[in-house]
MARRO-147164 format. One line per field, with one value per residue: residue number from 1; z, y negated, x of N, C-alpha, C in turn. Coordinates in nm, 2 decimals, padded with zeros to 4 digits. Each point is the difference from the previous one (the first is absolute). Layout:
<atoms>
seq c(NUM:...)
nw c(Z:...)
nv c(Y:...)
nu c(X:...)
caw c(Z:...)
cav c(Y:...)
cau c(X:...)
cw c(Z:...)
cv c(Y:...)
cu c(X:...)
</atoms>
This chain:
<atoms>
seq c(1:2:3:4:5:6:7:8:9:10:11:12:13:14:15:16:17:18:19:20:21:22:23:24:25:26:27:28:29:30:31:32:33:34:35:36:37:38:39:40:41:42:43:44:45:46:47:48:49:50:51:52:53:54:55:56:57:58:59:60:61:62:63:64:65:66:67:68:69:70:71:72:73:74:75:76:77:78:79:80:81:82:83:84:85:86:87:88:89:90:91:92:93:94:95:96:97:98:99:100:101:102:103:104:105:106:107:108:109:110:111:112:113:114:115:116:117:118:119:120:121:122:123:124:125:126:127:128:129:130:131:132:133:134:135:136:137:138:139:140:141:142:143:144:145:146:147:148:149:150:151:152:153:154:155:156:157:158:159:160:161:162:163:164:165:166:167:168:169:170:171:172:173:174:175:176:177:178:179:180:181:182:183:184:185:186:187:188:189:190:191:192:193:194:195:196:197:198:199:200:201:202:203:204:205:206:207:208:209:210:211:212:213:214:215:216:217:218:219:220:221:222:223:224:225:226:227:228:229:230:231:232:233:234:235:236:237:238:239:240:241:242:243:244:245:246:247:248:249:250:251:252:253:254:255:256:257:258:259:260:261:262:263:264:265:266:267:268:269:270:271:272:273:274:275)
nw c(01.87:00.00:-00.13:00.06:00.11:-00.08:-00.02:00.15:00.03:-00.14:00.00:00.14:-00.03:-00.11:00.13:00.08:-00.08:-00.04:00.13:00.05:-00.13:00.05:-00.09:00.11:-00.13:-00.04:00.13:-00.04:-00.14:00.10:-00.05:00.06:00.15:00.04:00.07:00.11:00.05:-00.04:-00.05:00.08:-00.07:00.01:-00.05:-00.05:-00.01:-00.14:00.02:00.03:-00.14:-00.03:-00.08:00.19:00.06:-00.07:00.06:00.01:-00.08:00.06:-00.12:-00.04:-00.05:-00.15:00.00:00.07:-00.07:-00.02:00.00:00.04:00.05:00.11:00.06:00.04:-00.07:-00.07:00.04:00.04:-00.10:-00.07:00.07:-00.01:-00.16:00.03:00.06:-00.07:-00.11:00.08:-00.02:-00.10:-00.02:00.07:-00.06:-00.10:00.05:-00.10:-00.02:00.03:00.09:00.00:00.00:-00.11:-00.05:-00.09:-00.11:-00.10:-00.16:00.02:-00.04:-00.03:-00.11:-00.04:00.02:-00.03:-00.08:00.01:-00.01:-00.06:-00.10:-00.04:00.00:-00.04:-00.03:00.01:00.03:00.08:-00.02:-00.12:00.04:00.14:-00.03:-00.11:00.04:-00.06:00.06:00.06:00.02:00.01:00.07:00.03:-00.05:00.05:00.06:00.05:00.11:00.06:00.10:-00.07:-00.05:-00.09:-00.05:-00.06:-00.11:-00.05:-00.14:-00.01:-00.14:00.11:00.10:-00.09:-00.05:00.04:-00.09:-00.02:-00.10:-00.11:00.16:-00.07:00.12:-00.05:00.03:00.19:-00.04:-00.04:00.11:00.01:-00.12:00.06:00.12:-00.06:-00.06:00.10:00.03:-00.14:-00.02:00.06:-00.15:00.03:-00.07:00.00:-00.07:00.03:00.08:00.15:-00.05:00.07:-00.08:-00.10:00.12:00.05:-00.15:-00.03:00.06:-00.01:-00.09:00.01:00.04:-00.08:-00.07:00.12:-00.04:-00.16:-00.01:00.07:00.13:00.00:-00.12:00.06:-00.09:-00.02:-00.04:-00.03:00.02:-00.10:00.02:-00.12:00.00:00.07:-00.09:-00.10:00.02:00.10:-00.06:-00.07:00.09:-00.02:-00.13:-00.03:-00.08:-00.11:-00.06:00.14:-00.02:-00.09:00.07:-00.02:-00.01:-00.03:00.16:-00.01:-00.02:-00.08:00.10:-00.06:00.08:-00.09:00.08:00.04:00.15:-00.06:00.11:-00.10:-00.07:-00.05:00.02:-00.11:-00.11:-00.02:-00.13:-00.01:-00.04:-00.06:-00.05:00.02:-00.03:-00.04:-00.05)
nv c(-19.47:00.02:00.09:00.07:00.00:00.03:00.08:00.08:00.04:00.00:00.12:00.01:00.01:00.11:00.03:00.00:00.01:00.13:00.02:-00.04:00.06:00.08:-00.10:-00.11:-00.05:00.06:-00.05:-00.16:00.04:00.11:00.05:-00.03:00.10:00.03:-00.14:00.02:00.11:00.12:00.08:00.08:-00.02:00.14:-00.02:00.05:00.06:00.03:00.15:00.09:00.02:00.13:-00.11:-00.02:00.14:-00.02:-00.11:-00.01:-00.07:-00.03:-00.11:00.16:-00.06:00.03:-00.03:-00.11:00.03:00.09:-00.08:00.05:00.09:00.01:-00.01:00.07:-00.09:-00.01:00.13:00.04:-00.05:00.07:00.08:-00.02:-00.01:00.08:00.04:-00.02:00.00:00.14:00.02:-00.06:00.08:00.12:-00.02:00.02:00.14:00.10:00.02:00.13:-00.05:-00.07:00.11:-00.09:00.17:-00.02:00.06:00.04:00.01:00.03:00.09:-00.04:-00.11:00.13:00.03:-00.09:-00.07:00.09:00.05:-00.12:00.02:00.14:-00.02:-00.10:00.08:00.10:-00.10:00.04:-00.07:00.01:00.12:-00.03:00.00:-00.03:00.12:00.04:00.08:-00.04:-00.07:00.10:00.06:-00.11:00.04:00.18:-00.04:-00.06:00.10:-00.08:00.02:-00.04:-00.15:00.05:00.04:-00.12:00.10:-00.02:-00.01:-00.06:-00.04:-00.04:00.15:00.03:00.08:-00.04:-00.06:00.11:-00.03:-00.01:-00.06:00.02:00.05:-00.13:00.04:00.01:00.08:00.01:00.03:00.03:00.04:00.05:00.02:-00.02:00.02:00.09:00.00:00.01:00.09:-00.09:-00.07:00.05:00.03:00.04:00.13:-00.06:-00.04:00.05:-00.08:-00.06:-00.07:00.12:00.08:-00.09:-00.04:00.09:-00.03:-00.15:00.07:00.05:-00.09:-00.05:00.11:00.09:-00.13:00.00:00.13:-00.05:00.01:-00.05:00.05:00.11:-00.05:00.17:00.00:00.13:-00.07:-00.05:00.04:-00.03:00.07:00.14:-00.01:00.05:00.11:00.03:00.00:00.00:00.04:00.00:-00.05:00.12:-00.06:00.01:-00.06:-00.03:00.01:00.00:-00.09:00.09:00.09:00.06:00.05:00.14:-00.10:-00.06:-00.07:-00.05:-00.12:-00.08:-00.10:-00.15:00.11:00.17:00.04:00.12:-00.14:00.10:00.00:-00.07:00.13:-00.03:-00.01:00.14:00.12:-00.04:00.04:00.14:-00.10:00.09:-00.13)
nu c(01.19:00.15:00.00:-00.07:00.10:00.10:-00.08:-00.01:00.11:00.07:-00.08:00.02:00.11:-00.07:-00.09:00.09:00.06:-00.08:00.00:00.15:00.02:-00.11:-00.09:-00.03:-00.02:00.15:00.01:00.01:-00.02:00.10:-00.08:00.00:-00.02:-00.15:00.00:-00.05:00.05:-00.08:00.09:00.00:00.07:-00.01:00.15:-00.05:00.08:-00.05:00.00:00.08:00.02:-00.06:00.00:-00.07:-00.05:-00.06:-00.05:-00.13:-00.01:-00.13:-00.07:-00.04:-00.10:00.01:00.11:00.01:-00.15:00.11:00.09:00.14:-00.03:-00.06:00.12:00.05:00.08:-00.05:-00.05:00.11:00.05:-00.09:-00.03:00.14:-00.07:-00.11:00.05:00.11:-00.07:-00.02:00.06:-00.02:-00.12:00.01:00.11:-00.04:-00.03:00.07:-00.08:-00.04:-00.11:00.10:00.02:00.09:00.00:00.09:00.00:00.14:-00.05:00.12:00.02:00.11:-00.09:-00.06:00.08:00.07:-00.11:-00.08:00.15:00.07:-00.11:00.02:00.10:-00.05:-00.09:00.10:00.06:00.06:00.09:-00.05:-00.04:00.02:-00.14:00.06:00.00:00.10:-00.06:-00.05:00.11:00.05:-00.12:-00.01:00.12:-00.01:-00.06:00.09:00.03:00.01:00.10:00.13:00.04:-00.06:00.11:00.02:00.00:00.12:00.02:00.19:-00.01:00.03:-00.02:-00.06:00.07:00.10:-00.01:00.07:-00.10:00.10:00.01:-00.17:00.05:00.05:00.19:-00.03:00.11:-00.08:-00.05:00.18:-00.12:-00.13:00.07:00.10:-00.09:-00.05:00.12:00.07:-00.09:-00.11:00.06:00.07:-00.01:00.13:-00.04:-00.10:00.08:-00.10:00.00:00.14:00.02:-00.04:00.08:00.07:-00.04:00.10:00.06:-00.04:-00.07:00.07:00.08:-00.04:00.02:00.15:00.02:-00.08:00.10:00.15:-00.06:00.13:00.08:00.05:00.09:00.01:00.10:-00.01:00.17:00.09:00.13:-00.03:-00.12:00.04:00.13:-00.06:-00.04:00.09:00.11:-00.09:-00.08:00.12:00.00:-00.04:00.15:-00.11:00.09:00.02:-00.11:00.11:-00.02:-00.12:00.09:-00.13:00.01:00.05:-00.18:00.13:-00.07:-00.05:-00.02:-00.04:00.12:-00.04:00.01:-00.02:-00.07:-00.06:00.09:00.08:00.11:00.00:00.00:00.07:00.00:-00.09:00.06:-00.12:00.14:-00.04:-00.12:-00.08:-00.10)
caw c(00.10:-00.04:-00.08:00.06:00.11:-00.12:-00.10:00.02:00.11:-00.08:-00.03:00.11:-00.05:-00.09:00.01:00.09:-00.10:-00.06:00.14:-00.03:-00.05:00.04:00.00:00.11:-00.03:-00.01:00.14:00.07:-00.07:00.02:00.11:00.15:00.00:00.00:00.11:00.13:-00.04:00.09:00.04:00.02:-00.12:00.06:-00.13:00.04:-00.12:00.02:00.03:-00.08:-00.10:-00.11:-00.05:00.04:00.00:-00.14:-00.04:-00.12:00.00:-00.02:00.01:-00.13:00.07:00.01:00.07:00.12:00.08:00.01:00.00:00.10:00.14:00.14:00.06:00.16:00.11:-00.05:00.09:00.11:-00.02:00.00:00.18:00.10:00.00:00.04:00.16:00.02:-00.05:00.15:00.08:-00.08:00.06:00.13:00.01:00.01:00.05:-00.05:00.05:-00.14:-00.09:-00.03:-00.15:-00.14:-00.07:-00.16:-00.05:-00.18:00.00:00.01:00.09:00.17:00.09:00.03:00.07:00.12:00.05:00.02:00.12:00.15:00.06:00.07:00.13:00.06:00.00:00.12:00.11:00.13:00.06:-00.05:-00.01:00.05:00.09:-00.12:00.01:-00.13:-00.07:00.02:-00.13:-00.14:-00.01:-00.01:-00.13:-00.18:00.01:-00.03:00.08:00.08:00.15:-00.02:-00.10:-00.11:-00.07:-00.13:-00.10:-00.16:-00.11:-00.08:-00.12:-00.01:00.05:-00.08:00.01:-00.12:-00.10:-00.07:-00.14:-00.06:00.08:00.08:00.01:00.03:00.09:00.08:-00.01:-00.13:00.09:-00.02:-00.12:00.01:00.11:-00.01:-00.11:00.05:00.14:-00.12:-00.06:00.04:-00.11:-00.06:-00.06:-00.12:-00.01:-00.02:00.14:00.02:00.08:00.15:-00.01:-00.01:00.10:00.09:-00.07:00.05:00.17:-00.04:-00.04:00.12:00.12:-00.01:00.06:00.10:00.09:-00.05:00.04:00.12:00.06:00.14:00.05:-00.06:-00.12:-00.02:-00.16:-00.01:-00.12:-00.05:00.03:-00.04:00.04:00.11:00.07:-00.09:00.08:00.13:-00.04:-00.07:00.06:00.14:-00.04:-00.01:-00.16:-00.04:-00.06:00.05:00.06:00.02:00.11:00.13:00.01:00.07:-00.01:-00.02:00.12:00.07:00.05:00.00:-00.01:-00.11:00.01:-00.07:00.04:-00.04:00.14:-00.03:-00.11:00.09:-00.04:-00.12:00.02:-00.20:-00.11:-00.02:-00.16:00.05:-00.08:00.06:00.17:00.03:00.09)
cav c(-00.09:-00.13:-00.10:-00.04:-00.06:-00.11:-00.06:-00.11:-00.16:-00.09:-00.08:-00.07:-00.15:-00.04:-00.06:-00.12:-00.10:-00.02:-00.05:-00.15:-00.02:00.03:-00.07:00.03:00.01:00.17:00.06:-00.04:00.05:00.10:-00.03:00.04:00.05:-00.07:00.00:00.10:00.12:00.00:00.14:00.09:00.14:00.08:00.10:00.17:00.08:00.19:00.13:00.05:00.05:00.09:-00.10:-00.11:00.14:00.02:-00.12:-00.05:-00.11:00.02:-00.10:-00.03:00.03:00.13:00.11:-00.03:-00.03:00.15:00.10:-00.04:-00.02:-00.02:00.07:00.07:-00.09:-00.09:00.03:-00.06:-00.17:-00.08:00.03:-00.11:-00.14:-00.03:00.01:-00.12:-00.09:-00.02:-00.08:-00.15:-00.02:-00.02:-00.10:-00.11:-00.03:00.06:00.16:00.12:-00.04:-00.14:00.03:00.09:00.06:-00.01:00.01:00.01:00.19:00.09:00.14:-00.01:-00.09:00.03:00.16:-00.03:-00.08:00.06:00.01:-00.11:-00.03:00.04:-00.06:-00.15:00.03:00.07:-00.07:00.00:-00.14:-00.08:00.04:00.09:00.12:00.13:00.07:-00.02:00.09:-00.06:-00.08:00.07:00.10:-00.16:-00.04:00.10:-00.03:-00.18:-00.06:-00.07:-00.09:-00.16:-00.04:00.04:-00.09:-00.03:00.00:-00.05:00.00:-00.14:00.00:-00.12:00.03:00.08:-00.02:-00.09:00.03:-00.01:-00.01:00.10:00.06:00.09:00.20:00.03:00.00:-00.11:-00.08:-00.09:-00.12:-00.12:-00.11:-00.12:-00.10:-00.13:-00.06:-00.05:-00.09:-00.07:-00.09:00.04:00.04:00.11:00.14:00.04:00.11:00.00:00.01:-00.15:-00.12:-00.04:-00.12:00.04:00.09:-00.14:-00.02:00.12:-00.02:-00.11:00.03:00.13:-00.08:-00.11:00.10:00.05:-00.15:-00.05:00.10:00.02:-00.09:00.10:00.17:00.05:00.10:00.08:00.00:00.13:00.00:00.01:-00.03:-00.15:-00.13:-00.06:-00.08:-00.14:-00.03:00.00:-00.17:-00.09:-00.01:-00.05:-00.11:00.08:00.05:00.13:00.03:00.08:00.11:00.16:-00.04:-00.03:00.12:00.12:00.16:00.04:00.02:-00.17:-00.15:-00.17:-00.13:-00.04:-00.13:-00.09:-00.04:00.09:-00.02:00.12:00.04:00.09:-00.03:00.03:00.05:-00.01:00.10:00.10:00.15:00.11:00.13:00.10:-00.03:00.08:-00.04)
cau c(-00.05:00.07:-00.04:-00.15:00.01:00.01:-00.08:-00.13:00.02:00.04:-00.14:-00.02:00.05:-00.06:-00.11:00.06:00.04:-00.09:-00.10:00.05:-00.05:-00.13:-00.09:-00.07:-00.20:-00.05:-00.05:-00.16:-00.11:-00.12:-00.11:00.04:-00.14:-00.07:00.02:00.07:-00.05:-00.12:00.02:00.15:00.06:00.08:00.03:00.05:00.03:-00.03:00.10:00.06:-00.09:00.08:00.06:00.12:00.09:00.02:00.10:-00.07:-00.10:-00.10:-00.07:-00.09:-00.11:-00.03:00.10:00.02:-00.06:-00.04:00.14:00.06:-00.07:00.09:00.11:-00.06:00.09:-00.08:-00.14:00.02:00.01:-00.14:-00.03:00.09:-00.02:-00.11:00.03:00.09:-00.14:-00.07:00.16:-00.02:-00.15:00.04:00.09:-00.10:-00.12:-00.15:-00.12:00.02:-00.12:00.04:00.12:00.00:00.11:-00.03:00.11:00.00:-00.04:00.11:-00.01:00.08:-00.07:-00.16:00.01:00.05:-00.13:-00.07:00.07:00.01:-00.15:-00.04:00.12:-00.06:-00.12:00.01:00.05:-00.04:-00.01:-00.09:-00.07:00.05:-00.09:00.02:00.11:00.09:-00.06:-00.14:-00.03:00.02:-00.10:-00.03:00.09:-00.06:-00.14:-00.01:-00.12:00.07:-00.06:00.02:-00.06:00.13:00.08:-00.05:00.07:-00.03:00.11:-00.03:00.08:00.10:00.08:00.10:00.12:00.05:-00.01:00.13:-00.02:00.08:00.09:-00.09:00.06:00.16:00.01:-00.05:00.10:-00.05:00.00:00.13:00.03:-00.13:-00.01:00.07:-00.05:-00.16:00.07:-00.03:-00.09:-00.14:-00.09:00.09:-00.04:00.10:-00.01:-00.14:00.01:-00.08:00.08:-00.04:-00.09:-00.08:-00.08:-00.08:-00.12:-00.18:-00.02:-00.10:-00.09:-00.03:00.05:-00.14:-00.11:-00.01:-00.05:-00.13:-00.08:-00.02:00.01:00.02:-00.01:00.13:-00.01:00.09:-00.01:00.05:-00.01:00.16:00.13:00.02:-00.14:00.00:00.12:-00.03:-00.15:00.06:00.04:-00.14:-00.03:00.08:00.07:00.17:-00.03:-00.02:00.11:00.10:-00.09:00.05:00.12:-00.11:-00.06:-00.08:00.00:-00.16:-00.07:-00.03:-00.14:00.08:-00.09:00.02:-00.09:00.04:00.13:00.11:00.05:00.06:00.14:00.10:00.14:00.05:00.10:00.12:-00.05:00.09:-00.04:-00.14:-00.03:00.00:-00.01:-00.10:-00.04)
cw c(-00.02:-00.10:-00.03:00.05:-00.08:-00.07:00.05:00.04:-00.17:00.00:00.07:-00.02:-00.12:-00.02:00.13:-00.13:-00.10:00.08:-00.06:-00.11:-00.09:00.05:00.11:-00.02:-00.02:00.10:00.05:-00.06:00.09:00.15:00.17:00.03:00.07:00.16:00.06:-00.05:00.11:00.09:00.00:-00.09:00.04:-00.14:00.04:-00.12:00.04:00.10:-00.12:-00.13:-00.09:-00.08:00.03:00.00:-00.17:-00.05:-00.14:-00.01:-00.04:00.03:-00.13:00.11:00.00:00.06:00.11:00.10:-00.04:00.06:00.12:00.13:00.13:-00.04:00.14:00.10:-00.06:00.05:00.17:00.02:00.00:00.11:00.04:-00.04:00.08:00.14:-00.02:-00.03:00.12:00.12:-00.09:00.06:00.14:00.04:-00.08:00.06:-00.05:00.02:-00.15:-00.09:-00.09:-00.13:-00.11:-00.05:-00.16:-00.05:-00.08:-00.01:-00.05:00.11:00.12:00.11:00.04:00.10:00.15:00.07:00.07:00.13:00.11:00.05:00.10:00.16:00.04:00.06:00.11:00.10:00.12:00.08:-00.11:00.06:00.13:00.05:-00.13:-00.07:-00.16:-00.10:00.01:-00.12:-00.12:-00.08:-00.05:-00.13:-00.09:00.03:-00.03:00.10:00.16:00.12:00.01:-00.11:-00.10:-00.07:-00.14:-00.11:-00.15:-00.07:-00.05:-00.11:00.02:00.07:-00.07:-00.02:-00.12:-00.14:-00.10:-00.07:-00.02:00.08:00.12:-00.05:-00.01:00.14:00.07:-00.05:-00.13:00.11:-00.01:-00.09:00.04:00.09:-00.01:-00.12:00.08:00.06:-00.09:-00.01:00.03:-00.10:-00.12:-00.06:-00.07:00.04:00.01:00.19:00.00:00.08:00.15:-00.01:-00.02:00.07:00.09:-00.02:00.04:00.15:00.02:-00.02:00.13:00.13:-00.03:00.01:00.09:00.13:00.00:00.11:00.15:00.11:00.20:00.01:-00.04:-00.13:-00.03:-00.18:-00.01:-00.22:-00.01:00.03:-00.08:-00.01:00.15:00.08:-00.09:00.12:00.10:-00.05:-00.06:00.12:00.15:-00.09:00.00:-00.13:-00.02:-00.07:00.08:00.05:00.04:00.09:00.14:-00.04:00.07:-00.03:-00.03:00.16:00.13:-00.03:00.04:00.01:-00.09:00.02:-00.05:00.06:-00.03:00.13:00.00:-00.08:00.05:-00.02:-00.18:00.01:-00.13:-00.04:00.02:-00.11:00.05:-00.09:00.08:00.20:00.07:00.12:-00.09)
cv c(-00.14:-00.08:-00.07:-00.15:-00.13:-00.05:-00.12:-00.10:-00.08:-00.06:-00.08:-00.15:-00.08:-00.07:-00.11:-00.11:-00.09:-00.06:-00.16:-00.08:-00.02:-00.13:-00.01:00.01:00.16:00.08:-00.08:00.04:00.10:-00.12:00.04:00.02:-00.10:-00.04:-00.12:00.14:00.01:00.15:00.00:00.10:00.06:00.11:00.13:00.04:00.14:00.04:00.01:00.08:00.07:-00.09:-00.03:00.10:00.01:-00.13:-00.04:-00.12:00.05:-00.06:-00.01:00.05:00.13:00.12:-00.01:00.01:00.18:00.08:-00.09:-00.02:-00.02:00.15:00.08:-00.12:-00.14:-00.03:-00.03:-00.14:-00.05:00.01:-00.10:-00.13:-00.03:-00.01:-00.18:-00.10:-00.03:-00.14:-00.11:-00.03:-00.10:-00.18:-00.12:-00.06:00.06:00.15:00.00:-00.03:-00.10:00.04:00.08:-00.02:-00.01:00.06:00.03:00.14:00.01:00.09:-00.01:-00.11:-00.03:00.11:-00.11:-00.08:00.12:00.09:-00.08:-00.04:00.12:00.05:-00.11:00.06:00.10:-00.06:00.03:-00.14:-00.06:00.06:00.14:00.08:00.10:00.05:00.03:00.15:-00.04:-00.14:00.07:00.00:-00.14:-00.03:00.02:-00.03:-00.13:-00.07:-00.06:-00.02:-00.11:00.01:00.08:-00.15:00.00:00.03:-00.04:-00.01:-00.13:00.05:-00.12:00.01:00.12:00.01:-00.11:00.07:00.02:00.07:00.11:00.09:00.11:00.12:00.01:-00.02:-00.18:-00.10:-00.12:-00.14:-00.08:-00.07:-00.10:-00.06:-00.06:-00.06:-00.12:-00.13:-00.10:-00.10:00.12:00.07:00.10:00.11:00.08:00.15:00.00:-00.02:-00.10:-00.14:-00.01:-00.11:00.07:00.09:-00.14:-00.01:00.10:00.02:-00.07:00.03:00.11:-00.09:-00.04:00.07:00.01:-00.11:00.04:00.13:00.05:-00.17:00.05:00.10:00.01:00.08:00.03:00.00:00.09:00.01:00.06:-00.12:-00.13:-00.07:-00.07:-00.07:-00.18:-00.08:-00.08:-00.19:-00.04:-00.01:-00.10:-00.14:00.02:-00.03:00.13:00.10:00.09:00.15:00.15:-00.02:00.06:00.15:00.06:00.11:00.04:00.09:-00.12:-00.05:-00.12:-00.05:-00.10:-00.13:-00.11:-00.10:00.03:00.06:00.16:00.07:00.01:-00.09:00.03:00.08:00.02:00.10:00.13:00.05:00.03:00.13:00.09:-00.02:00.08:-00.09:-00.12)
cu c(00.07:-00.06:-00.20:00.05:00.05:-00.10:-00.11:00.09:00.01:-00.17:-00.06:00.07:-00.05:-00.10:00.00:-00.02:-00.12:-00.10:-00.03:-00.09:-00.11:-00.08:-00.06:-00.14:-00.05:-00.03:-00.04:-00.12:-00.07:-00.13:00.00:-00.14:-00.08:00.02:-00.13:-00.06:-00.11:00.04:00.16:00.06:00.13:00.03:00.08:00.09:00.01:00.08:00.11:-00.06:00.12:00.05:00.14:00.13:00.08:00.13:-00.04:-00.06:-00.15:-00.07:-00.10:-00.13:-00.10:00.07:-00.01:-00.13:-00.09:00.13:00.05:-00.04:00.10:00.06:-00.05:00.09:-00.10:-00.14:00.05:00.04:-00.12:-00.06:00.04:-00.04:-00.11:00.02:00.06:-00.11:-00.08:00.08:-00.03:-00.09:00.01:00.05:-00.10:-00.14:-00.14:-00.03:00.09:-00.18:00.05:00.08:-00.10:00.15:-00.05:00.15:00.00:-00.07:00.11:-00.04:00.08:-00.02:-00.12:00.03:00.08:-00.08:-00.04:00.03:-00.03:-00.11:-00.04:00.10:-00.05:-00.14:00.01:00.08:-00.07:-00.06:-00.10:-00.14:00.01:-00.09:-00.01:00.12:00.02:-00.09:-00.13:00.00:00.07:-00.13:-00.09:00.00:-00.07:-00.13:-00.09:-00.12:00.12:-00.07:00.07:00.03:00.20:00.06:-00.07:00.10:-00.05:00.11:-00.04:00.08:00.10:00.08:00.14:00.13:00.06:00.01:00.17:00.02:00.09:00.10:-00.06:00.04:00.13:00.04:00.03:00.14:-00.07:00.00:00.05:00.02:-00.10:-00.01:00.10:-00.04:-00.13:00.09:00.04:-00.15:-00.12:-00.10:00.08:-00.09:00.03:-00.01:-00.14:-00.02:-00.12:00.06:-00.07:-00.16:-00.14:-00.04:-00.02:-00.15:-00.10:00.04:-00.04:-00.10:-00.06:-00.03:-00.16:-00.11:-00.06:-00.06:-00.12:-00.10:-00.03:00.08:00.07:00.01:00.16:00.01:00.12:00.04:00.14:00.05:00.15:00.06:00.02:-00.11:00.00:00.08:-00.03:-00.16:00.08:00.05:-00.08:-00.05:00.03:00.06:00.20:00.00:00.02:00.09:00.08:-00.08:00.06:00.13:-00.08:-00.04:-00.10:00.03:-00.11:-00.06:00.02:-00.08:00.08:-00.12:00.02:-00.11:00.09:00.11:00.12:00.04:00.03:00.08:00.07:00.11:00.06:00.13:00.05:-00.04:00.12:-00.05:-00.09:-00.01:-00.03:00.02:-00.12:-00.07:-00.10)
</atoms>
């Protein structure tokens, strides 16, 4: 543990340094989202996933989008997101008719979509003259007395991309996030750069305007899209992104105030963090 504890902090200074020195045109290059926004975005990150249990990286898509599923502590994270998603709702002002949920096809973030929708869907308070087996029975049938939540898969929501460090262990982390805090456009191990998951959140971000207007949208993805999503979004540099941890089955509002970033907390060993 001592010497972990060594390691990141020398690298932690490493990239203090290299910060400095870092071009200011190479983070003004990323694109900022489209403004004013027309909708509210609310990012979820999965449950817990045999992965996370495993202390693996898993970000190939073929793997990731048959294998790795919720955990039994992962299925109740996802419940809890949906209830807590209810409580966003709420707080802004919208019906549960007013949301769509979207997320990566990774299996633990299609399974935790689907959860929270159906926890958002049986809410007592969204919908209180139907009781939680009565809209079970709603579900498998697809016929409704109010109106169901809208689901869908974005490819932009996917997990980050790390290349050569996919299936090793999470500790692979401590080499790439003080690299990302270096520089936005890094791709050394075949990793996807900060700057390029922005781009296809942009791309997603412009979509989601073009397609819907006033509605809440849930976007049910991973731990570094959605902490990169979280300061893109808010005019945070993007760089520091893994200073903004999600748990998993945390809802964060993700606007352009930043009015739902938590407090930054110093890089620790993401080795064998089962999470």
């Amino acid at each position: 543990i001592m010497l972990t504890t060594v390691a990141v902090n020398c690298t932690m200074r490493w990239w203090l340094w290299s910060t400095m020195l870092l071009p200011a045109a190479v983070v003004s290059m990323i694109v900022p989202p489209p403004a004013p926004l027309k909708n509210s975005y609310f990012a979820i990150r999965h449950g817990q996933s045999t992965a996370n249990v495993a202390n693996i990286i898993s970000s190939d898509p073929l793997v990731g989008s048959t294998t790795h599923e919720l955990t039994a502590l992962g299925k109740e994270q996802a419940r809890e997101a949906g209830e807590a998603l209810w409580h966003e709702l709420a707080k802004g002002g919208y019906g549960v008719e007013a949301c769509t949920i979207y997320s990566s096809n990774f299996t633990r973030a299609r399974e935790t979509k689907d959860a929270a929708a159906f926890e958002l869907m049986c809410e007592r308070r969204s919908f209180p003259r139907i009781d939680r087996r009565r809209r079970r029975r709603q579900l498998a049938t697809h016929v409704f007395d109010g109106p169901p939540v809208r689901l869908g898969l974005l490819e932009a929501l996917r997990e980050r991309n790390f290349g050569d460090l996919d299936g090793l262990n999470t500790g692979a982390y401590d080499v790439v996030w003080p690299r990302d805090l270096g520089d936005p456009t890094a791709d050394a191990d075949g990793v996807e750069p900060v700057a390029a998951v922005c781009a296809r959140l942009l791309d997603m971000v412009t979509l989601l305007e073009s397609r819907h207007t006033g509605e809440a949208i849930g976007l049910v993805s991973h731990a570094d899209v959605l902490q990169i999503f979280q300061c893109w979004m808010g005019g945070v540099d993007v760089r520091t992104f893994s200073s903004y941890r999600f748990k998993n089955g945390e809802v964060r509002l993700c606007d352009a105030a930043a009015s739902a970033l938590p407090p930054p907390i110093p890089m620790v060993s993401q080795a064998n963090t089962a999470a």
